[in-house]
N, C-alpha and C positions, 0 to 999 in steps of 0.2 A: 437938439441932438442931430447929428447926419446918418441919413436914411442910409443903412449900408445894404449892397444886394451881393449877399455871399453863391455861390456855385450851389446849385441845387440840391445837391447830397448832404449840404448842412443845414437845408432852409424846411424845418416841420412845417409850422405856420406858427410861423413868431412874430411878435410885434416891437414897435420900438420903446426901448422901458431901459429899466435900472432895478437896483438894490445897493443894502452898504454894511457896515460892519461897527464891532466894538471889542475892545478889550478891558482891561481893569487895570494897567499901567499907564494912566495922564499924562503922567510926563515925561514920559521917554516918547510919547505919541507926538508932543508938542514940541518938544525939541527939533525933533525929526522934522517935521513940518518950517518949524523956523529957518532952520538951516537950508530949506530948500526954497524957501521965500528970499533968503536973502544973497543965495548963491548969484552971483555974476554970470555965471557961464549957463544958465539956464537955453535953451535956442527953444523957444516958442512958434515956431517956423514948421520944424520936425518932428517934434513929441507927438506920439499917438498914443491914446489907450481905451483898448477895446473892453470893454465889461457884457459879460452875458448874466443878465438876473434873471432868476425867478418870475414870472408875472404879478404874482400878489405884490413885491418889493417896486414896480416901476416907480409908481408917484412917491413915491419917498427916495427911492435912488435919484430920483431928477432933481430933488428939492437937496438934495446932498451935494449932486456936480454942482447946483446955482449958490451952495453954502462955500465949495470950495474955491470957484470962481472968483468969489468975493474976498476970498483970503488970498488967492493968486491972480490979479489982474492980470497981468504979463499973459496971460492964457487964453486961449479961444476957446471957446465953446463946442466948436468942432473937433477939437483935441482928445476930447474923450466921449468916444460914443457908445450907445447903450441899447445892446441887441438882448430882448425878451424873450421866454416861451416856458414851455413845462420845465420842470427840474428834468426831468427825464429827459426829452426832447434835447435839451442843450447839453445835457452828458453825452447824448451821440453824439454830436456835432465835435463836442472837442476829443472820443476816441479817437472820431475819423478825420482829426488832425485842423478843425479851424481856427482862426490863428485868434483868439482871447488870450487876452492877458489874467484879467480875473473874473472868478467865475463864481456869483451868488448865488446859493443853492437854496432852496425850501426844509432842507433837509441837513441829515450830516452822514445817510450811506453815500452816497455821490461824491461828494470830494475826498470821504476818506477812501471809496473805490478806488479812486484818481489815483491818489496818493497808492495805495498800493499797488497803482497798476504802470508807476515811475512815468502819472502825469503830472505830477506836482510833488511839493516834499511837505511832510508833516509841522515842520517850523513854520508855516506860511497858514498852516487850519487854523482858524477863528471859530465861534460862537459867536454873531451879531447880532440875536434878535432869539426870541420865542414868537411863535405868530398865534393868535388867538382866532378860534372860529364864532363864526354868526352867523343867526336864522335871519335872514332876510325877506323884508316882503312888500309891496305895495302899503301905503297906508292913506285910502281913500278916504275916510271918516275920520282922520287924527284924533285915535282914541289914546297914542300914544302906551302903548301897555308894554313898551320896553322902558321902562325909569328906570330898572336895576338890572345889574346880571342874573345870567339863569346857572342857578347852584346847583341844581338837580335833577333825575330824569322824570321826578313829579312836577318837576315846575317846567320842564320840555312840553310835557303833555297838555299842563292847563294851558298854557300860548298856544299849542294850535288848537287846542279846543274852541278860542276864542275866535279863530279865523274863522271867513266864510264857508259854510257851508259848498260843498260839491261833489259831483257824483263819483270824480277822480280828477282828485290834486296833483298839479305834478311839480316834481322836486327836483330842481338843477346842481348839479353839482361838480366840480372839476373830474378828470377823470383820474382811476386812483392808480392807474395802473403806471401814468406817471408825472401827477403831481403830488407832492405829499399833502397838501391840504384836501385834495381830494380823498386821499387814504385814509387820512383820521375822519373825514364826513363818513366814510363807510365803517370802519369800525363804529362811530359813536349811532350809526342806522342798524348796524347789526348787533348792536348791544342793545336797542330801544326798538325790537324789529316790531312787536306788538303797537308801537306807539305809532311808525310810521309805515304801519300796513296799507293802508290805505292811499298809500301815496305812489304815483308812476314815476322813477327817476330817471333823468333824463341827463348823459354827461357833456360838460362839456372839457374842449383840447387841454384846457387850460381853464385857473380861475379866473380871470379877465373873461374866457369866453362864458364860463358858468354864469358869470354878470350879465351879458350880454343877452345871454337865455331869458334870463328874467326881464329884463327891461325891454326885451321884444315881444312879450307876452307869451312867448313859448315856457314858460315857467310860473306856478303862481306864486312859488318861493324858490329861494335859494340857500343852501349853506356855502358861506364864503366868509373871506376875510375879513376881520373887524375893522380893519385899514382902506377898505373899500368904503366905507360910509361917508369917507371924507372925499368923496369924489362926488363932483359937481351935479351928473347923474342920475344920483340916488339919493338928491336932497326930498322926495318924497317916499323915502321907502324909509322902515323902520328897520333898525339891525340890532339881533337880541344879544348880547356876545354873552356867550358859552363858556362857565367855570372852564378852566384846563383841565379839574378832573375828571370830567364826563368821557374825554378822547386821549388818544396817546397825542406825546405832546408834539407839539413842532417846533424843533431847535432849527434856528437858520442858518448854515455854514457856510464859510468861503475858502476859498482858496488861491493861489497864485499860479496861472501854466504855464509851465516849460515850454519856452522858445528857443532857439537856435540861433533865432536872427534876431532879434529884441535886441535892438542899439542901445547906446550908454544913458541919449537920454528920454528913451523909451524908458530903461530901467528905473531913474528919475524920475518920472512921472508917478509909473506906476508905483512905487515904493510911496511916495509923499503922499498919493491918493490912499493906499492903506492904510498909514499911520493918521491919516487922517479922519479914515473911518473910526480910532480909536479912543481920537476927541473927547470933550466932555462936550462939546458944541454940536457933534455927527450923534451923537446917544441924545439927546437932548429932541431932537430931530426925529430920532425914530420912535423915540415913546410919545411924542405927539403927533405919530402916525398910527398911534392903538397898537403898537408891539409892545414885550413885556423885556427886560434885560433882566441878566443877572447883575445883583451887587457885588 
């Protein structure tokens, strides 16, 4: 990906990432796609396209440009690059006019804001993804007591019961104020407030940084992405993933932004990257990243 350094008024504290999308018509996705594979007039020179995701969605939106890559050689890698941060965080950013093409959200107030606020059009909102949450934690003694998902807020309780004993645990979490996986950790803590009384929570910017808590030891657990576990990481941490029913849910949305200057085959690009999120190859991809789709 190329490191972009945007004018200060758009830069929260974001890192470099991705995300991608899905829809339920295959084949109008792949057509779409072909035809832009097989176009002539392609100019691989000048095409740019900017995507802003979500933090939870990087490693999977990076594994998506390396999928698309590979169906468009003709293309650089540089071509489309992939600026991260809160959901919230990159909705200012594109009020206050930076210039993304598409923009992965954690959510679906955010784009449909956009869209009502005539930063994007309604023809262009996807659902690509449901994101699933998990209790995270160090697993020094590989007792292994995550084998299955946790169905219940009786079976919340017996897992941490099993953890270490201490005098105050403290609990990482994104911040909810604007990422949504951070908002359903606090609904599902304030629904189960007896269970996690005991616990000091501690937020962080984003879920990337909620990670980061943890594995600095500023955290004894984390609630975070189930899509995190597959990060290199957290090969010694256990991750419990959390029924959907316990929290509201997290639908992941996208959208396309209104440019003024967006060239022809800027327009190209990013079009063939969208329909390409709607793939059965791009779905395929994101549920072996621990995300849930609809059928």
């Amino acid at each position: 990906m190329s490191l972009l350094i945007w004018p200060s008024k758009y830069l929260p504290t974001i890192c470099l990432s991705l995300s991608i999308l899905f829809l339920s018509d295959f084949s109008a996705a792949e057509n779409s796609n072909n035809n832009y594979k097989q176009s002539p007039t392609n100019n691989k020179k000048t095409a740019m396209l900017y995507m802003a995701v979500a933090a939870n969605f990087k490693t999977t939106l990076q594994q998506l440009v390396n999928q698309f890559l590979l169906e468009h050689p003709y293309l650089e890698k540089k071509q489309l690059a992939i600026i991260s941060g809160s959901t919230g965080a990159l909705y200012a950013q594109i009020t206050q006019g930076a210039p993304f093409d598409i923009f992965f959200a954690a959510d679906t107030a955010r784009p449909q804001q956009l869209i009502k606020n005539n930063f994007s059009t309604n023809d262009t909102f996807r659902i690509y993804a449901q994101g699933q949450l998990a209790i995270a934690f160090q697993d020094k003694q590989e007792n292994n007591i995550c084998k299955k998902n946790i169905q219940s807020a009786t079976a919340i309780k017996h897992l941490l019961n099993q953890l270490p004993d201490s005098t105050q645990l403290t609990l990482a979490i994104a911040n909810p104020a604007t990422a949504p996986y951070g908002k359903s950790a606090k609904a599902l803590i304030s629904r189960l407030d007896e269970t996690f009384i005991q616990y000091r929570i501690v937020r962080g910017k984003n879920i990337l940084h909620a990670q980061q808590l943890l594995l600095n030891n500023n955290a004894d657990l984390a609630i975070l992405s189930s899509a995190q576990a597959r990060h290199p990481a957290m090969a010694n941490y256990q991750f419990c993933i959390l029924d959907p029913s316990l929290y509201p849910a997290i639908e992941q949305s996208m959208v396309i932004i209104k440019q003024t200057k967006r060239n022809i085959e800027n327009e190209r690009l990013m079009t063939a990257f969208a329909d390409f999120i709607m793939s059965q190859s791009a779905q395929s991809i994101i549920i072996a990243n621990g995300y849930l789709i609809d059928e």
